[in-house]
C-alpha positions in Angstrom: -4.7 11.7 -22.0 -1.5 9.4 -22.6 0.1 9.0 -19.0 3.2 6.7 -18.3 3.5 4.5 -15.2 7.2 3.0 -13.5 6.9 1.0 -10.2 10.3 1.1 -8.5 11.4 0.1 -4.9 12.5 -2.8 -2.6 12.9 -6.1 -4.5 11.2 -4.3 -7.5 11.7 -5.5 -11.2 9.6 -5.6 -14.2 7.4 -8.0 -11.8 6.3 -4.8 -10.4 4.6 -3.5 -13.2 3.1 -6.4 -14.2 1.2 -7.1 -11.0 -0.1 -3.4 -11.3 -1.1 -4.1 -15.1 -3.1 -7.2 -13.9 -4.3 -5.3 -10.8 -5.8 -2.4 -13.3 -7.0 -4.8 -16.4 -9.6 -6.1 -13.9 -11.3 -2.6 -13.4 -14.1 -2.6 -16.2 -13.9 0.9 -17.1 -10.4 0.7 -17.6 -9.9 -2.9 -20.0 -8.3 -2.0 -23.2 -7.0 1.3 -21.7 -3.5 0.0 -20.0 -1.0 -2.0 -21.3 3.1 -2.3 -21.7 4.9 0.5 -22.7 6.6 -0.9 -26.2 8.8 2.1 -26.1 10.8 1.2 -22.5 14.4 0.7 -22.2 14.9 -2.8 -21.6 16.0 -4.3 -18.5 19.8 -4.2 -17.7 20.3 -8.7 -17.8 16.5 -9.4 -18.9 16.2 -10.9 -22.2 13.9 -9.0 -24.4 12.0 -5.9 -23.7 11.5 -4.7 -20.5 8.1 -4.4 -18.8 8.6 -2.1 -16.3 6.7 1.2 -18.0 2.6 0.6 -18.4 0.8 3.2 -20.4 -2.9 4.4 -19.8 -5.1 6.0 -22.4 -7.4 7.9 -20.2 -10.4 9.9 -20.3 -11.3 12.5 -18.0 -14.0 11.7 -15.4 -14.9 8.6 -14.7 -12.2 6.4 -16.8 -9.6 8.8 -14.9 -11.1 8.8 -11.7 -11.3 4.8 -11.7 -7.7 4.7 -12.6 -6.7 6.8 -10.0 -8.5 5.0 -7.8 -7.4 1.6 -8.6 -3.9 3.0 -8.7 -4.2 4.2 -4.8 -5.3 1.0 -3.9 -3.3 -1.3 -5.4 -0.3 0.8 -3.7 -1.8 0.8 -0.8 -2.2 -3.0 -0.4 1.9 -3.8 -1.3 3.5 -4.9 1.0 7.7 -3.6 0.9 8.7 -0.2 0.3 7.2 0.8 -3.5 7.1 3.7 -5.7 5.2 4.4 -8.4 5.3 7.4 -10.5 2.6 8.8 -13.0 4.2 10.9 -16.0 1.7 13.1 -17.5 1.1 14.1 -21.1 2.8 17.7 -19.8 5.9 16.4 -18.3 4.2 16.3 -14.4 5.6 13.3 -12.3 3.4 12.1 -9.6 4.7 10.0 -7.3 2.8 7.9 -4.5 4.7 5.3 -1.9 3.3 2.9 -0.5 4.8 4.5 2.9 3.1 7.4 2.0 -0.1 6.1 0.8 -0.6 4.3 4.1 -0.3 7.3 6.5 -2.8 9.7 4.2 -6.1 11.0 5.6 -9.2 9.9 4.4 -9.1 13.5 2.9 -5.5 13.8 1.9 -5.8 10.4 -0.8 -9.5 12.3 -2.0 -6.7 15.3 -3.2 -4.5 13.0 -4.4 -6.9 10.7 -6.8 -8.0 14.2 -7.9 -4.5 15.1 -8.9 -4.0 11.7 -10.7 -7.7 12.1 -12.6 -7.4 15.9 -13.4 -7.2 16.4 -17.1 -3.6 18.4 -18.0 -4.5 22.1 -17.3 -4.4 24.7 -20.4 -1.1 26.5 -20.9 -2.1 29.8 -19.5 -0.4 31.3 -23.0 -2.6 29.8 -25.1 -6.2 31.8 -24.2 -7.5 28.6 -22.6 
C-alpha cells in the first residue's frame, strides 16, 4: 500500500516533513519503506523540489502497524500546532493534530493506529 504523507501547521515548511522522514527512517521495520515524494509541487520561493510530501510503501500488519505507530508518536511529541495528513491508495485523508493526538484516550489512539495500518477495504462492487 502506497500512502502519501503532508505535515502542515504553525511555522511549518518542508522542515516539517523532513524531521518526520528522519523520525520514521530510524524504525527498523520501516528503513527503505519512506522517503520524499519526487512527484510534489515544489515550494512557493524554495529552490528546487520541495520536500514537504513523504511516501510509505507499506505492508499490512506489522510494517503498517509500526508506521502508524511511529507516526502517532512522533505527532505527539511536537511541540506547536501540526497537522499531518495520511492519503491512502483509495483517496481516504487521515488527519491527526498534534492538539488532537495529545487529548486521545489510551483507547481512542489504539482506533486510530488501526485506521492508519488497516489495508484499503475491497470495493463492495467488486465480490471481495
Amino acid at each position: 500500500m502506497r500512502v502519501v504523507i503532508t505535515v502542515a501547521g504553525e511555522g511549518t515548511s518542508p522542515a516539517g516533513a523532513h524531521e518526520l522522514h528522519g523520525w520514521l527512517r530510524d524504525v527498523p521495520e520501516l528503513r527503505g519503506r519512506v522517503g520524499p515524494d519526487d512527484a510534489a509541487p515544489p515550494v512557493p520561493g524554495a529552490m528546487g523540489p520541495g520536500a514537504d510530501a513523504l511516501v510509505a510503501l507499506l505492508e499490512p500488519g506489522g510494517v503498517a502497524a509500526a508506521f502508524a505507530g511511529a507516526l502517532i508518536a512522533w505527532v505527539q511529541t511536537r511541540r506547536g500546532t501540526h497537522t499531518v495528513t495520511v492519503v491512502r491508495p483509495d483517496g481516504t485523508e487521515i488527519s491527526v493534530s498534534t492538539r488532537q493526538a495529545r487529548e486521545l484516550t489510551p483507547e481512542q489512539l489504539a482506533e486510530l493506529a488501526e485506521r492508519l495500518a488497516r489495508p484499503p477495504a475491497a470495493d463492495p462492487g467488486d465480490g471481495g
